[in-house]
C-alpha positions as CSV (number, residue, x, y, z in Angstrom):
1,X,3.3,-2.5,-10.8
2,X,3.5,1.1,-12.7
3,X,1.1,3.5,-12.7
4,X,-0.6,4.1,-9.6
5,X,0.2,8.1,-10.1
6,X,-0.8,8.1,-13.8
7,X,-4.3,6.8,-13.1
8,X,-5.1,8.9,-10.0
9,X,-4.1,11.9,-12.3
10,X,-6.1,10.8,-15.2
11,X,-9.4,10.5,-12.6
12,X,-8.3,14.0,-11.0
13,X,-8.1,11.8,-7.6
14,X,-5.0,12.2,-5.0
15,X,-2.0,10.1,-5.7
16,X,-2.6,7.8,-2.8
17,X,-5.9,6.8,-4.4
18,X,-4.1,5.6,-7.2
19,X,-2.2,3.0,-4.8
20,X,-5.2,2.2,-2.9
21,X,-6.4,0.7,-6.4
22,X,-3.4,-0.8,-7.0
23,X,-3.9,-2.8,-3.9
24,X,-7.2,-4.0,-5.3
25,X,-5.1,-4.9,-8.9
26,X,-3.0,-6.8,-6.7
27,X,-6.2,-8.6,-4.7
28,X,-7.2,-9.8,-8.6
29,X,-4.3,-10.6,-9.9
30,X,-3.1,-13.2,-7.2
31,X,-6.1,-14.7,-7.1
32,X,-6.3,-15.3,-11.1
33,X,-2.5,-16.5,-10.4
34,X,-4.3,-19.1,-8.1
35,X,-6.9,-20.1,-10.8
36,X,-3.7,-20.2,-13.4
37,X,-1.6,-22.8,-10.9
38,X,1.3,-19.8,-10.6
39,X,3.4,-21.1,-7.5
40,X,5.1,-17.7,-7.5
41,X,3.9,-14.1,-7.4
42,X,6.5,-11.2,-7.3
43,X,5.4,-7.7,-6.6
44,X,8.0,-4.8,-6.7
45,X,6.0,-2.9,-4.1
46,X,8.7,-0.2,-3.4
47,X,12.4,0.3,-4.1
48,X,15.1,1.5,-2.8
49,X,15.1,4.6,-5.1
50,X,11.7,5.1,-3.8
51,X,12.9,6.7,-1.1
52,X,13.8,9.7,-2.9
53,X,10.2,10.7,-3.9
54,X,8.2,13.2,-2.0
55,X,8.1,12.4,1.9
56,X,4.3,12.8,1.9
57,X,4.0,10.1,-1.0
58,X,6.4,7.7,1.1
59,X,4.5,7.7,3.9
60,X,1.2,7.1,2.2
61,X,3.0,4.0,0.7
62,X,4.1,2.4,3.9
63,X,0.6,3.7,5.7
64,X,-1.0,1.3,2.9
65,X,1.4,-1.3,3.2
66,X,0.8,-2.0,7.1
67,X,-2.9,-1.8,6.4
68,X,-2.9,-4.4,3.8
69,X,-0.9,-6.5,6.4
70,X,-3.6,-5.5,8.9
71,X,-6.5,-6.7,6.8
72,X,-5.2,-9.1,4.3
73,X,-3.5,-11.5,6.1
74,X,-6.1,-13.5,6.8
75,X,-7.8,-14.0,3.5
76,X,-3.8,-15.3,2.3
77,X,-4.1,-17.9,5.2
78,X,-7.3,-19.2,4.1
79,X,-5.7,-18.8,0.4
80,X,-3.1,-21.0,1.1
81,X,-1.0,-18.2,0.1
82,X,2.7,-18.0,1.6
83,X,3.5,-14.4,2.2
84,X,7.4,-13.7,2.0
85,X,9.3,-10.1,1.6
86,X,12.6,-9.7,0.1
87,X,14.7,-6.3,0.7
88,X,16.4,-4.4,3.3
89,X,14.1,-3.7,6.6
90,X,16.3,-1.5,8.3
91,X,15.0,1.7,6.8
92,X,11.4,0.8,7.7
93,X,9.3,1.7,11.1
94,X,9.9,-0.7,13.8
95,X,6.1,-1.4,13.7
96,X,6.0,-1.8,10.3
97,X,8.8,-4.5,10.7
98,X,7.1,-6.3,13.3
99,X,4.2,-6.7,11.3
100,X,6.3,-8.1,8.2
101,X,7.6,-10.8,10.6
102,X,4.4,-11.3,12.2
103,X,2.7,-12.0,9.1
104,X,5.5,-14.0,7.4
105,X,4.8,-16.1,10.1
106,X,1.7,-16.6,9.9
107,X,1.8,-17.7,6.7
108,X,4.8,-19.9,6.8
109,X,3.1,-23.1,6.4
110,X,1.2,-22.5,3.2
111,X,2.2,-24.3,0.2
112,X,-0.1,-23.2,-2.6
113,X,0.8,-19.7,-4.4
114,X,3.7,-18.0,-2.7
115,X,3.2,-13.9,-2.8
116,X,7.2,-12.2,-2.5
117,X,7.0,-8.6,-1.9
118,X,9.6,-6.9,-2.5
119,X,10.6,-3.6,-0.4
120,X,13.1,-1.2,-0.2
121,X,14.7,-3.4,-2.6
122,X,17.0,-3.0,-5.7
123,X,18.9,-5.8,-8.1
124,X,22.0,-4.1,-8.0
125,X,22.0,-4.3,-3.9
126,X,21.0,-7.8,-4.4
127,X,23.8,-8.6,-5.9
128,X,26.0,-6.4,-4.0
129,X,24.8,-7.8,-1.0
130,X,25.6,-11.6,-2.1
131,X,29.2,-10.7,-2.9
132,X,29.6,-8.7,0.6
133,X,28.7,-11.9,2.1
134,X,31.1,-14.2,0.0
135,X,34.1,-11.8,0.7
136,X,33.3,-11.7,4.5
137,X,33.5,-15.3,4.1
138,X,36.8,-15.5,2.4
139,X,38.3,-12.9,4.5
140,X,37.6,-14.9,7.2
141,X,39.0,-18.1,5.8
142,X,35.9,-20.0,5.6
143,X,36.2,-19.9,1.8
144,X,38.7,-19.3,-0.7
145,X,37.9,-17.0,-3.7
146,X,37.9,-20.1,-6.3
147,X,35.5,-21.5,-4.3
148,X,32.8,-19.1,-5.6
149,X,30.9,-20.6,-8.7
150,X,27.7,-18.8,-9.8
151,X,25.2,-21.1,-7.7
152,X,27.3,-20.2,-4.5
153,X,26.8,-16.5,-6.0
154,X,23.1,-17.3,-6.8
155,X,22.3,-18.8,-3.2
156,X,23.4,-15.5,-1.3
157,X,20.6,-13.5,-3.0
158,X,17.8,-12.6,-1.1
159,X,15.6,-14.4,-3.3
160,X,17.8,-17.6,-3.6
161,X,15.1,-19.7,-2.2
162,X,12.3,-19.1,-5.3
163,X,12.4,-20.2,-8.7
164,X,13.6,-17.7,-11.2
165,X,10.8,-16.0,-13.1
166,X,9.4,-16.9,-16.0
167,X,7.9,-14.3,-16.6
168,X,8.0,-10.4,-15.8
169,X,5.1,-8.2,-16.7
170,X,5.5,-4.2,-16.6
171,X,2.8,-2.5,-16.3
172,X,2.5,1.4,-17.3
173,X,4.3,1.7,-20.4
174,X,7.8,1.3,-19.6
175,X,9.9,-0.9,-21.9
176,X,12.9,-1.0,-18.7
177,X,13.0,-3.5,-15.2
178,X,13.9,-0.4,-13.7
179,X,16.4,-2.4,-11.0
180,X,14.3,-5.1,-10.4
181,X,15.6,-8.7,-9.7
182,X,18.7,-8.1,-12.6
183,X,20.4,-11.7,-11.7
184,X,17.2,-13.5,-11.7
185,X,16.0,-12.1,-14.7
186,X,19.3,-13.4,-17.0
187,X,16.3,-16.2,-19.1
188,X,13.2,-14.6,-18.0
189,X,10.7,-13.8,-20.6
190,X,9.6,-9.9,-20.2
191,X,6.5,-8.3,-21.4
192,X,5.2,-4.5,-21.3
193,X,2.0,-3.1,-21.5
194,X,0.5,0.1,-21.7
195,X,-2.1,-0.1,-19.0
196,X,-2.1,1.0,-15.6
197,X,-1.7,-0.7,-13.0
198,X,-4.8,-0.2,-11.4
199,X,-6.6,-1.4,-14.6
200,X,-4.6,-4.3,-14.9
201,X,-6.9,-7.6,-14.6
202,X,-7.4,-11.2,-15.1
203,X,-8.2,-10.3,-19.0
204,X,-4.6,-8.3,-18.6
205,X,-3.1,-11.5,-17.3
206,X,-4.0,-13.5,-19.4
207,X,-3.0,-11.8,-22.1
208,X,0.2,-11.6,-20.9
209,X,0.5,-15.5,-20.4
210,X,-0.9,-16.3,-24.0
211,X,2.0,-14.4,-25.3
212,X,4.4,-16.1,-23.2
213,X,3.0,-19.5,-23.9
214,X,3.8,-19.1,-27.5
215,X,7.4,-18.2,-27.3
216,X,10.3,-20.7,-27.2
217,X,12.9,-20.7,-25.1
218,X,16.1,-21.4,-25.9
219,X,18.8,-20.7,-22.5
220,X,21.2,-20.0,-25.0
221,X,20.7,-23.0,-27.4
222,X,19.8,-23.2,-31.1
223,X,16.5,-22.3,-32.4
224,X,14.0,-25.8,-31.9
225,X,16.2,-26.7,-29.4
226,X,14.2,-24.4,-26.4
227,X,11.1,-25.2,-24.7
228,X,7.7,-23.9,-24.2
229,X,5.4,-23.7,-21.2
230,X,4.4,-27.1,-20.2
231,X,3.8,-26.8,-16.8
232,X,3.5,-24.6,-13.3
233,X,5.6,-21.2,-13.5
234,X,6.4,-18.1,-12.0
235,X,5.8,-14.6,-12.3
């Protein structure tokens, strides 16, 4: 979701007014995802390089965060939207935390559109995490290093219980992931666009899934041999 900064600065506003509009992008976009029969939603909300830009903007991120946990939650309940967060929590205010769980929760028992934010998250600590956890387990004899096959690999990330994406969209103008989800995103389809991601609507996403429904996809077979979008999918 890129380009909360950009637009602010193009509407001579204050950075955090760019994010406050990207949290109305985000309010459109999941519910078109609802009208489109998208099972999965995947926001990169905040990374774990994010940490490194100016204090002031930080906080204003995680100020907006709880507050969309404040006064969202409800509206996913009656939604039917399952809220989940992927990333490490340790680095975030004990409130803030609670309010994660809280609303996690909540939601647990919704089975319509899930809606994974991820925070403080990056694809390379994915990954490192997941092998961490298989060489603790070898080290401690529960599991011997041949033992590990790429599902065992794949069911140690933090997003092991979601479908991979179909599809990633960038926003902003960026032709890069940028860390995002790098062992999930081996067969996804990507797309980039130049607009904002405060601007981004349905007409944006729709856009976006007309161009994926015309590609093929192959997994690494012969051209003919893919498949194209016949059914639910993920984003």
């Amino acid at each position: 979701m890129d380009g909360n900064n950009r637009w602010a600065k193009k509407k001579r506003l204050p950075g955090p007014a760019g994010h406050s509009a990207g949290v109305e992008a985000v309010r459109n976009v999941l519910h078109a995802c609802n009208s489109y029969g998208i099972e999965v939603l995947t926001l990169f909300a905040f990374s774990s390089e994010n940490w490194e830009r100016p204090k002031a903007e930080v906080n204003a991120l995680m100020q907006l965060l709880s507050r969309y946990l404040s006064t969202e939650v409800d509206e996913l309940l009656r939604d039917g939207v399952r809220l989940r967060f992927v990333g490490q929590r340790r680095r975030l205010s004990d409130k803030l935390q609670a309010q994660m769980a809280a609303a996690e929760l909540r939601t647990a028992g919704n089975s319509k559109t899930t809606l994974a934010i991820a925070v403080d998250y990056g694809g390379q600590w994915d990954i490192t995490n997941a092998a961490r956890e298989l060489a603790v387990k070898v080290e401690s004899g529960k599991l011997r290093a041949d033992d590990i096959t790429q599902d065992l690999m794949d069911a140690h990330t933090a997003l092991a219980d979601l479908p991979k994406p179909d599809l990633c969209i960038r926003t902003g103008g960026d032709a890069r992931i940028s860390n995002f989800m790098l062992w999930h995103f081996a067969y996804s389809e990507l797309y980039f666009t130049d607009t904002l991601w405060p601007d981004f609507g349905d007409l944006d996403l729709a856009r976006a899934l007309q161009d994926f429904s015309r590609r093929e996809r192959r997994f690494g077979r012969r051209d003919g041999e893919g498949s194209r979008y016949s059914g639910e999918y993920s984003a």
